[in-house]
N, C-alpha and C positions, 0 to 999 in steps of 0.2 A: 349749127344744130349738132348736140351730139345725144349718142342712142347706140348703145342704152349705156346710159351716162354714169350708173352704178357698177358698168363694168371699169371703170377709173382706175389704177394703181393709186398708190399715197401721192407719189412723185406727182402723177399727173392733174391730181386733186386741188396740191397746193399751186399748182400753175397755174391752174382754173381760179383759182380761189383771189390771186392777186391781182388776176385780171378784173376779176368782177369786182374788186374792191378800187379800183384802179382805170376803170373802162373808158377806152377811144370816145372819141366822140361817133354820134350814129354807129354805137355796135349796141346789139344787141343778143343773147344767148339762150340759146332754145335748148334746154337737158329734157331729155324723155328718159324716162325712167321705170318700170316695173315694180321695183321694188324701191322706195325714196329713201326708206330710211337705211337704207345701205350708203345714201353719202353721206359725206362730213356733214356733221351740225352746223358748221360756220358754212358750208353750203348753202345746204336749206334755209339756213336765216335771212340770206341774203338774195333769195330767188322769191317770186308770188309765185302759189300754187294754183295749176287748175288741172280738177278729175277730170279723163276723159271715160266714160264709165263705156260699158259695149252697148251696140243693143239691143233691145228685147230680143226673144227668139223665134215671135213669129214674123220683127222685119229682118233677124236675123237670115231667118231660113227661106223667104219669099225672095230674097236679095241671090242667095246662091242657089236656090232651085233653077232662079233664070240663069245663074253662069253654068251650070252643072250639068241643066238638061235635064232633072229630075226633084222632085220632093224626095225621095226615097234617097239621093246619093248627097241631096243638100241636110237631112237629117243627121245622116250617121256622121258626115264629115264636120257639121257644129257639133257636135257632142264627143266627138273625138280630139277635135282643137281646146272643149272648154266654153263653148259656148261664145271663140273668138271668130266673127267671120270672115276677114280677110285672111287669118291663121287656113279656116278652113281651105278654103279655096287655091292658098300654097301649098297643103297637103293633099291636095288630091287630083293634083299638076302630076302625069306620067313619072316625070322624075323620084318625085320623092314619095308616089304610090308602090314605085321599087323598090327604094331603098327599105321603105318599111316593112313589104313584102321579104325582101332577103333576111331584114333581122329577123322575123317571124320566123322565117325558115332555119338560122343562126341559133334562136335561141329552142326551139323543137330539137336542135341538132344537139345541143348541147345535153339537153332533157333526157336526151337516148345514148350518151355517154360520149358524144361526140370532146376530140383535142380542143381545149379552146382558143390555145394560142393558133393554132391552124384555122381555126374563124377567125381570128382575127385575122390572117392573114389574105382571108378570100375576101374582106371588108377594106385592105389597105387603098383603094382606090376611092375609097366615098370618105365624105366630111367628118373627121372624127368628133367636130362641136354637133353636128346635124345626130348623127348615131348618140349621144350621149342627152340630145334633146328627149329623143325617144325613150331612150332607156331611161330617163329620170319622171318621163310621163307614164310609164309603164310603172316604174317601183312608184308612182303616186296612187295609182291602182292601186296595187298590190298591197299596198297598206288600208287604203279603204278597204277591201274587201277582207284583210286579216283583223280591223279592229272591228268590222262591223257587222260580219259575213253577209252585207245585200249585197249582192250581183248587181243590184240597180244601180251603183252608187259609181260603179267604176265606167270612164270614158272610154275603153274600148271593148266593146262588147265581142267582138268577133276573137279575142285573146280569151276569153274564161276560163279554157281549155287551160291554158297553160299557166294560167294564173291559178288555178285552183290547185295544181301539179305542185307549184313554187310557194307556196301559202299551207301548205300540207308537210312540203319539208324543212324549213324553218321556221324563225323565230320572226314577230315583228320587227323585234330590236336588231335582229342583223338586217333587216330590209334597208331602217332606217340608217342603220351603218355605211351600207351602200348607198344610198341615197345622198348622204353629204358629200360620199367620196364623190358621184358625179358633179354631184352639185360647185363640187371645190374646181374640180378637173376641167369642166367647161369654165366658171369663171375666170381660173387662169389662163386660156384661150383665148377668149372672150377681150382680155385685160391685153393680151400679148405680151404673157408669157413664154418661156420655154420649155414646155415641157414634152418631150417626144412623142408626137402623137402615136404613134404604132406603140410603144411601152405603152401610155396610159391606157389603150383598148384592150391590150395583149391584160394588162394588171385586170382591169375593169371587168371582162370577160371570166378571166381565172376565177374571181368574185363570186360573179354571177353561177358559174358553173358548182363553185364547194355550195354553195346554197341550194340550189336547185338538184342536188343530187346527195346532201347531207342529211 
């Protein structure tokens, strides 16, 4: 099994590729994927597809009301995952209700003229793909609420505050600027590349910060 399978290098692409042209006998290869058409075409030609779609939101939310202990904490956390609900219920596990908490508190800091290389450095202990998940869920905000100004529209609502801050001092098009940059930053992670994690937060953050104070 591999997952998620679009995060492939070329290299490891055509490995893949000659094996499935090529396959043992009894093997079989399970790619999960998010996004498909990020593999190769000769990939895709040579795999069957099946959607696994989520689902609904009211077995969504009936499903994590019972892990959560709550309708009220099973709501806000599917509409903050996207409407995924195992997603939800990994975010709103202690751990990564921290971590999200600190960015909050990282990126407020930053808003009030906080160093950001110096955030970045109080963050060097947590996941820089985990941190750049969040921050590319946030500029996904931040974009809906700049092209369409509904409040409704954007997955975390307890951020408004800060989103309407960062959406007041920029431009969409440098949102989405930022937004590939993480988008690039994690993939290469993601792939197992090398790219210095502390640089890429230390860069990412700097970012964040000319925008939200420009």
């Amino acid at each position: 099994m591999l997952s998620p399978a679009e995060a492939m290098n070329v290299a490891a692409s055509n490995a893949l590729l000659k094996s499935l042209e090529e396959p043992g006998q009894r093997t079989q290869f399970i790619l999960l994927a998010d996004v498909p058409s990020r593999l190769l075409a000769t990939i895709r030609s040579r795999c069957q597809h099946w959607s696994l779609p989520a689902p609904d939101a009211e077995q969504s939310q009936a499903w994590l009301a019972e892990q959560l202990g709550g309708k009220e904490e099973a709501a806000f956390w599917w509409q903050v995952s996207g409407g995924l609900p195992l997603l939800a219920f990994e975010l709103a596990a202690p751990t990564a209700r921290a971590l999200r908490q600190q960015l909050h508190e990282t990126f407020d800091a930053l808003v009030r003229g906080a160093e950001p290389v110096a955030e970045a450095a109080r963050l060097d202990r947590q996941s820089t793909e985990s941190i750049l998940w969040y921050g590319i869920a946030w500029l996904e905000d931040l974009i809906r609420l700049g092209l369409s100004g509904d409040a409704g529209r954007v997955r975390n609502p307890d951020l408004l505050p800060l989103y309407r801050q960062a959406v007041k001092n920029a431009r969409v098009r440098d949102w989405f600027r930022l937004l590939d940059y993480a988008r690039e930053q994690r993939r290469l992670l993601a792939a197992g590349g090398n790219p210095n994690p502390q640089l890429v937060l230390e860069a990412w953050l700097v970012r964040w910060s000319a925008l939200l104070r420009s």
